[in-house]
C-alpha positions as CSV (number, residue, x, y, z in Angstrom):
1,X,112.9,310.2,174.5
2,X,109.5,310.0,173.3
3,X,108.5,309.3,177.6
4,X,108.8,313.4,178.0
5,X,106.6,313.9,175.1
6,X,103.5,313.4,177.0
7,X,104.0,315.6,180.1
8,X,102.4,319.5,179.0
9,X,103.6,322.8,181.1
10,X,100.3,322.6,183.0
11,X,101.5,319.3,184.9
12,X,105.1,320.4,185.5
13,X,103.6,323.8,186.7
14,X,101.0,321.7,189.1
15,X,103.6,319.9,190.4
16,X,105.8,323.1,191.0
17,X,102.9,324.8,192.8
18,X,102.1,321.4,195.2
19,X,105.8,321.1,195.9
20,X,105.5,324.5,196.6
21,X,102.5,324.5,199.0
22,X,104.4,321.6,200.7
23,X,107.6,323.2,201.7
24,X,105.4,326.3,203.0
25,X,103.2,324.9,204.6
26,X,106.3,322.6,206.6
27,X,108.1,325.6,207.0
28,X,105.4,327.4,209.2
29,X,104.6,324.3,211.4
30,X,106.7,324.9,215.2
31,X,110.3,323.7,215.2
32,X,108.9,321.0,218.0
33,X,107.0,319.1,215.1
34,X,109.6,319.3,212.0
35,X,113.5,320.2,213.3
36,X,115.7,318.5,215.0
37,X,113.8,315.8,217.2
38,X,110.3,316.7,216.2
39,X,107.6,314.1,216.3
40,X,105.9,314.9,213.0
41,X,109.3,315.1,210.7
42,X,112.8,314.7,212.7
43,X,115.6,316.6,210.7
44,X,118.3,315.8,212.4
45,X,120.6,317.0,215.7
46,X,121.6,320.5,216.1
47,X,124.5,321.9,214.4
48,X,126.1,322.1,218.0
49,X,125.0,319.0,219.1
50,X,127.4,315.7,218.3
């Protein structure tokens, strides 16, 4: 697989730290805007919801 000779450590590291920086960043915001039936990212129902 000569494709995965051209991607260094520094890139997959990059990418590790954005991904990162992404999910924190998502996780902080109120449940209103990313959970279930927020505006910004909807997650889905409620575990007790059907």
């Amino acid at each position: 697989m000569i494709v995965f000779a051209d991607v260094t450590f520094f890139e997959v590291a990059l990418s590790l730290l954005a991904v990162g920086l992404i999910e924190r960043a998502l996780y902080l915001l109120p449940s209103d805007m990313v959970g279930p039936g927020g505006w910004l990212l909807d997650t889905g129902t409620d575990a007790g919801q059907d």
